[in-house]
C-alpha positions as CSV (number, residue, x, y, z in Angstrom):
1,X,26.9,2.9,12.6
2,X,23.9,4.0,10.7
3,X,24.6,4.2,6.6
4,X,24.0,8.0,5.3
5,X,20.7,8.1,3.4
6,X,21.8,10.7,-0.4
7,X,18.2,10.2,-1.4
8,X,15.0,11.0,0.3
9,X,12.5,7.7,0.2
10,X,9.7,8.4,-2.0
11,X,5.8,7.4,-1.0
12,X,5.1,4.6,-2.8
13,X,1.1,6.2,-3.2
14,X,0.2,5.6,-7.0
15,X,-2.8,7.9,-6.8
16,X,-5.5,5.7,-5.9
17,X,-6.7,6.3,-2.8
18,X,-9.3,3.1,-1.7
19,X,-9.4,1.1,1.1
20,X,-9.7,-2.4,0.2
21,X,-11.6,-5.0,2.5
22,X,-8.2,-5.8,4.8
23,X,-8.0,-1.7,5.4
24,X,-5.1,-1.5,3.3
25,X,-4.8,1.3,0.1
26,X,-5.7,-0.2,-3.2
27,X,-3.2,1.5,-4.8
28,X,0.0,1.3,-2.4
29,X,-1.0,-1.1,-0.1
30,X,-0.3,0.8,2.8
31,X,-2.3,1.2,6.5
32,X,-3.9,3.9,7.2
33,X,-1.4,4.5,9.5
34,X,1.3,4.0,7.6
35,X,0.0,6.9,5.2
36,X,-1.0,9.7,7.7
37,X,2.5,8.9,9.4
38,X,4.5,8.7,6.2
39,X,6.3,12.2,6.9
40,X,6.5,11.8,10.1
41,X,9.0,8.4,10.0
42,X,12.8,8.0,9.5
43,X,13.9,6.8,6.3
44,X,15.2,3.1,8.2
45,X,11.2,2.6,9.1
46,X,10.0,4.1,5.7
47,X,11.8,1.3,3.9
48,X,10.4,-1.9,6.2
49,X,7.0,-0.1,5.1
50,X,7.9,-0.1,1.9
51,X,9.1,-3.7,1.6
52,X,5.7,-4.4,4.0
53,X,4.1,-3.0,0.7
54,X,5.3,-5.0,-2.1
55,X,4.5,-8.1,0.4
56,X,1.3,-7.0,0.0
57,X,0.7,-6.4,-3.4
58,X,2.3,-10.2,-4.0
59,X,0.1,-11.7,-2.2
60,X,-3.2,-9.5,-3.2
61,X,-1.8,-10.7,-6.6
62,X,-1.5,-14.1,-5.8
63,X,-4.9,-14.6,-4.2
64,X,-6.5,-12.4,-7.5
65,X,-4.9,-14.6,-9.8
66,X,-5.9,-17.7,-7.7
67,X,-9.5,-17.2,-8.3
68,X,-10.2,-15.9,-4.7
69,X,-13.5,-14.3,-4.3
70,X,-13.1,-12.4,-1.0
71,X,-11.6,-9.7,-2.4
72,X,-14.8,-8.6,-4.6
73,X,-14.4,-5.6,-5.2
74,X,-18.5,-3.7,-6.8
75,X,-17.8,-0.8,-9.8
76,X,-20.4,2.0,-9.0
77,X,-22.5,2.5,-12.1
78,X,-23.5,5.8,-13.2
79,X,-26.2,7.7,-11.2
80,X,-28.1,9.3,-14.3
């Protein structure tokens, strides 16, 4: 038996809209799949993408604060 959902799942998008080197968002570490499909999924697969997310972000975190330099990311300067 399937547990009634009260609340609709929110998109965990924060806004920043960049594809980092792995093809995942920058901002909510979702595929690009997994954003242009958002709507279209029940709420059971919207939270595995979700937790998918915050896996993620842990580990984009962990390899930042480790010192790892393959996720360089270049700030464009200004053009005039």
């Amino acid at each position: 038996m399937q547990q009634l959902e009260f609340f609709n799942i929110p998109s965990p998008c924060v806004g920043v809209c960049q594809s980092g080197p792995r093809g995942y968002c920058l901002g909510c570490f979702r595929s690009r799949e997994e954003r242009q499909h958002w709507n279209d999924v029940d709420d059971g697969t919207k939270r595995i993408i979700v937790k998918a997310c915050n896996r993620r972000k842990k580990a984009f975190d962990a390899r930042k604060k480790a010192g790892s330099k393959s996720e360089t990311h270049f700030q464009q300067g200004d053009l005039f």
